[in-house]
C-alpha positions, -999 to 999 in steps of 0.1 A, spaced: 296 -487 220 334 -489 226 345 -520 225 350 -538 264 388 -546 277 392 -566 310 387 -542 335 424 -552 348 438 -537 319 418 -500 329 430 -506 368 465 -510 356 457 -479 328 446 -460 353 471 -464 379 499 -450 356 477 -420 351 475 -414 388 515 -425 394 525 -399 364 500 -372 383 516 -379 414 551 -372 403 539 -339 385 527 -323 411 548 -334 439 562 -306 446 528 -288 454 530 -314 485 546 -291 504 532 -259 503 519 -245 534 483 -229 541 479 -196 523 459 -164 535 431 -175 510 427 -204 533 432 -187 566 401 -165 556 381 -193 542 385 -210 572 376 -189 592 352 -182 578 338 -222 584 349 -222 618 325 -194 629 296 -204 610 272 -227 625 272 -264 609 237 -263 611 240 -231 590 263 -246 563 242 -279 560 210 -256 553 231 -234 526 235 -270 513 205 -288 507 182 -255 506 201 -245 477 181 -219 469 185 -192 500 216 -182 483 243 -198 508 280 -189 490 297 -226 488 289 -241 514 297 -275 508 335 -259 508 330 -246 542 322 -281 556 348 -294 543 371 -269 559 350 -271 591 354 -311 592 391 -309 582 397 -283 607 377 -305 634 397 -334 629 432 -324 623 434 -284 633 454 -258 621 482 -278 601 485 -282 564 489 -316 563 454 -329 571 444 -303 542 468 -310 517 462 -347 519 425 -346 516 431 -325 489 454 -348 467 429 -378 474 408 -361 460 426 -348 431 431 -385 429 394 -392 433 389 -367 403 416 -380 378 399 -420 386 364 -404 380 374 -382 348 394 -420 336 358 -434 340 340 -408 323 360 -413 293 358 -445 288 319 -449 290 321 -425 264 357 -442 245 376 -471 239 403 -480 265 431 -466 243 412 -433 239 399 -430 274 437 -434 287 453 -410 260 425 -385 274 436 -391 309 467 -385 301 467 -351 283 442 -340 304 462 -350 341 479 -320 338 485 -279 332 510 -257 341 483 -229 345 465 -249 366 491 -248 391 471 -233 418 445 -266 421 475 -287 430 491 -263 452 464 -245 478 435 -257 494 416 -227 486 408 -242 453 386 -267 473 357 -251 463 366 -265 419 380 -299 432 344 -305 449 326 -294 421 351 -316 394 341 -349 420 306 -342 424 301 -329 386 316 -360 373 301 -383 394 269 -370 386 275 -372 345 290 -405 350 257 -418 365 237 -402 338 260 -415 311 261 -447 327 225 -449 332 213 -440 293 240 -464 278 219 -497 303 190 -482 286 171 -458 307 183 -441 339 163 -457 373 150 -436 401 175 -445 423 202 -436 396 182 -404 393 183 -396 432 217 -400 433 224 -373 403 203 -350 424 219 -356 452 252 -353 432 241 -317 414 229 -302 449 267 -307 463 284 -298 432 263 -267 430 269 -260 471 308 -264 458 309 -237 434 287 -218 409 301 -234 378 275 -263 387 243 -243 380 250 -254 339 252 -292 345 219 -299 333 232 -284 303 259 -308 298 232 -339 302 210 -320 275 242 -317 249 250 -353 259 213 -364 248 214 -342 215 251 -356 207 243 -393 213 206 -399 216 189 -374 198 153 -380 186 146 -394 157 118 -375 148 98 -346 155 68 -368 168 96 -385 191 103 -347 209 76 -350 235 84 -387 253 123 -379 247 113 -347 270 96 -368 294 120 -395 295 146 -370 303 129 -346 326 132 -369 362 170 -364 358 177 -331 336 147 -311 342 146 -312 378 182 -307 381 174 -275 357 149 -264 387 180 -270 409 200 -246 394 172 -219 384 164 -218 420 199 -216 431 207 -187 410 175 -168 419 180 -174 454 215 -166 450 206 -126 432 177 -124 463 199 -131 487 222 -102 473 253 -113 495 280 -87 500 304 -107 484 281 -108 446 285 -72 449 325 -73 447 336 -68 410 352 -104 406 317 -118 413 295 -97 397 282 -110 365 290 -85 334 268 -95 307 286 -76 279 299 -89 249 331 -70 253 340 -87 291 327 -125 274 356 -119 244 379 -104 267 371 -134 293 375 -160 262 411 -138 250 420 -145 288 416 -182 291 429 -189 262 457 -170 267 464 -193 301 458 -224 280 490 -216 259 506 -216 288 507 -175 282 528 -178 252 502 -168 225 479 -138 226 444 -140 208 420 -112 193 385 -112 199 381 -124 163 411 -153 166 397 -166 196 362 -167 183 374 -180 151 393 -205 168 360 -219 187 343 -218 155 367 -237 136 371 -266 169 337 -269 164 333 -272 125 361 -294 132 339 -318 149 310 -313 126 331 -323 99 350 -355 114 312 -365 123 331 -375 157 308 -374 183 339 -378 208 349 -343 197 317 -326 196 306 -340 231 338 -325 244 334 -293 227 301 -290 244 314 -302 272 341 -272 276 319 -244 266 292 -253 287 312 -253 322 330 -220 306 298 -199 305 295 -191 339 333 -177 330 326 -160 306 304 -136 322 322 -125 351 355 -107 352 380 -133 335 406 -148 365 446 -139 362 454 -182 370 440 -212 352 426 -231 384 391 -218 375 395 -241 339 400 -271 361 361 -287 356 359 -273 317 392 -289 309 373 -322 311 362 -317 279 392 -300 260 412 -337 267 381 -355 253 379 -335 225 419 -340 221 418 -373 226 388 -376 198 411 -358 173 440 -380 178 422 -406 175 410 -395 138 442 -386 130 459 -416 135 432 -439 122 441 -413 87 476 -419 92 475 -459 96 451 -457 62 477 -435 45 505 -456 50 482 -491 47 474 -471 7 509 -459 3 532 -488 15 508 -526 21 534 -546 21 555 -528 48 555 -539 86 560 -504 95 523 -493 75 503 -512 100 523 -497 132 517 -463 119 488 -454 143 508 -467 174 542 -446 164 514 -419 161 507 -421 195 538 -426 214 552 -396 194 519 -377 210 523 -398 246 561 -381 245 556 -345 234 528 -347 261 552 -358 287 580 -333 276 555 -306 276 543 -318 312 576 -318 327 582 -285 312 554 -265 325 559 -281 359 598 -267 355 586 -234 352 556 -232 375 582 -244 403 604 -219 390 588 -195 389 567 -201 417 532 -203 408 516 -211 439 495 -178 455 520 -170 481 516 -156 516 522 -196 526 554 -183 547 536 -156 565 512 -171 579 533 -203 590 558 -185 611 534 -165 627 518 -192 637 545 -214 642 560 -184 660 539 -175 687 536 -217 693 573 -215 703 566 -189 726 534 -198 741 523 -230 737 487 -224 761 474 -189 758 445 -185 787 410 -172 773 409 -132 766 444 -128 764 457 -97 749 481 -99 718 500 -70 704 519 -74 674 545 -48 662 549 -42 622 537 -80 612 541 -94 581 510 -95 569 516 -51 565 478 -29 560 461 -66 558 440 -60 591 427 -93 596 451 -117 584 468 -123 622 436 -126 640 426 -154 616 457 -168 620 461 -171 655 425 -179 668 427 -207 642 464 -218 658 449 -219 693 413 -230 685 402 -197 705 378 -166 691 379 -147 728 419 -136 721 419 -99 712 449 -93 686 454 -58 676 482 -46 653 507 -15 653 531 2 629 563 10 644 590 26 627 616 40 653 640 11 671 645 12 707 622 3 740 587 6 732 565 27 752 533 12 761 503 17 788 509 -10 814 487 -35 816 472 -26 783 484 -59 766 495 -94 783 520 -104 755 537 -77 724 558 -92 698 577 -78 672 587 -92 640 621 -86 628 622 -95 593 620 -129 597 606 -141 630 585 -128 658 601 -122 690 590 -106 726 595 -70 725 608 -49 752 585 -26 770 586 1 798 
């Protein structure tokens, strides 16, 4: 058990963790909503509540993330269509996460180890996108409600045994994460790795009550996620059919999924073979074995676990997707730190007793690692801003919304919208989204058209009650005959 600290000492720990986030990704503060939110959105707002709270809790009709869509229903309820009700919410709860993922570690750490963890892990440059758009909701629901959930069941085996209430609660906890996003459906996995890392049994004649001790809180929540998938394939939703969602069980997509992600944990600066990467795996792992750290091997678990529902789909082009199984990767950092200085401070205890600067070893060990982190921190965050990581399409749909604000601030029901050469080019249903979700109104008809020559435009009259043009930069009223 790691050794207990005043819990003012992990407030204060903790706090600089979140203070240190906070100024990393400040600058994704102000990015506007994107298209990938417009559409999700939408999407919410014309779905019934009723709907979204049965694709919840009857996780098995195959509902696509729902508990995403109530948030963007509630957010949109409460503040409308402005960013800032969004990007707030979802920097608390980025917050939320980075307090939970704190907690997680140190049930599992000392406090020194938890923090370092907390630390490393705060932060990626390839991660960008989860600071910067709200259309990564659906992994910052699933991180809260994936972690809460292990937390419970960590907390609960380390009192002794995990009570029904506890055991409701992580139910409860695995239905929302898996409503958040699909990476949820292996959780149970991640309790079972837990119990073989820490509590295996002892003996073969233990197997059967360690399987019934566990099964109120990782069997069930197995049953969760078998019936979530099945529903999910019997449902067969149009959007499992699309070639991003579609699961390709091949060992050539899995390596070329595994080249891909690793490839956006260098920060794109190394490229693997199939055989590097897997050798690379293996060796973390053997790693682990070796060390006989059950820190590292936990978080090794821990990562590939939460990466197999990755690795058998066509591999993503930005990191947000790692955001729940980079969890692990810091635990399993910080658990190889941690060996490495207590080798150094032995070393230099072996090699030089008498000196003052032997017993100091570890802690000049750490602050070299606490500064490398932070250099390498601020300079991903240099080039993401940069280079402009975020999705884009931010600017396009704030002026047209913003836009047609200006120039009508009330638009009566049914009114007739014509927009000449929008930004949003062959993208058909980008300015309807965007302007029904501006005025709160699904009866205004918005239809688009390509114009290339200049001069008065010719159109039936009374066809449309407003036509606007954009230039370029701006929309404007057009002049008709």
């Amino acid at each position: 058990m790691p050794p207990q600290f005043p819990r003012a000492h992990d407030f204060s720990l903790t706090l600089l963790v979140v203070v240190y986030f906070l100024y990393l990704v400040w600058p994704a503060t102000h990015d506007y909503l994107n298209p990938d939110d417009t559409m999700n959105l939408y999407v919410a707002w014309t779905t019934p509540v009723a709907a979204l709270l049965k694709g919840t809790f009857a996780f098995w009709t195959g509902a696509i993330r729902p508990v995403g869509s109530l948030y963007y229903r509630l957010i949109y309820a409460l503040g409308g269509f402005h960013p800032l009700p969004f990007r707030l919410t979802c920097f608390l709860l980025l917050i939320l996460n980075l307090v939970l993922a704190f907690q997680f570690y140190r049930l599992l750490t000392a406090l020194r180890d938890a923090f370092l963890a907390a630390f490393i892990g705060c932060f990626h440059g390839a991660m960008w996108t989860i600071y910067s758009s709200t259309g990564t909701i659906y992994d910052i629901l699933c991180q809260t409600f994936v972690l809460t959930a292990v937390i419970l069941y960590v907390a609960g085996r380390r009192q002794g045994g995990i009570s029904l209430l506890r055991v409701i609660l992580i139910w409860l906890c695995t239905i929302l994460a898996i409503g958040s996003k699909e990476m949820a459906y292996t959780l149970p996995l991640v309790f079972v790795c837990y119990e073989l890392t820490f509590h295996p049994p002892e003996a073969l004649g233990a197997i059967g009550p360690w399987v019934r001790q566990q099964f109120p809180a990782v069997g069930v929540t197995a049953l969760f996620s078998v019936a979530a998938w099945l529903g999910r394939k019997a449902a067969k939703n149009g959007v499992d059919q699309l070639y991003g969602y579609k699961p390709l069980l091949t060992s050539e997509n899995i390596l070329h999924a595994l080249r891909q992600y690793l490839y956006l944990l260098s920060f794109k600066t190394m490229i693997f073979t199939s055989a590097q990467a897997v050798l690379l795996l293996t060796m973390a792992l053997l790693l682990a074995l070796l060390l006989r750290s059950h820190v590292m091997l936990f978080g090794w678990l821990y990562t590939t676990v939460f990466a197999i529902p990755l690795l058998i789909v066509p591999p993503r082009h930005s990191g947000y997707v790692l955001y729940v199984p980079s969890t692990g990767l810091a635990l399993y950092a910080a658990g190889a730190i941690r060996f490495g200085t207590i080798f150094l401070e032995r070393v230099t205890l072996n090699l030089a007793w008498r000196s003052p600067w032997a017993r100091a070893a570890r802690n000049i060990m750490l602050s070299l690692v606490l500064l490398a982190t932070i250099l390498l921190h601020l300079l991903q965050r240099h080039l993401v801003v940069a280079r402009d990581f975020a999705p884009g399409g931010e600017d396009q749909v704030r002026v047209l919304s913003e836009d047609v604000l200006r120039l009508y601030p009330r638009l009566p029901t049914n009114t007739r919208l014509l927009l000449i050469n929008d930004a949003f080019g062959d993208e058909r249903w980008q300015p309807m989204f965007v302007i029904h979700l501006t005025y709160g109104d699904r009866s205004l008809k918005i239809t688009k058209m390509r114009q290339e020559r200049t001069g008065v435009l010719r159109i039936l009259p009374g066809a449309y009650d407003h036509v606007l043009v954009y230039d370029g930069g701006h929309y404007r009223k057009a002049r008709t005959n």
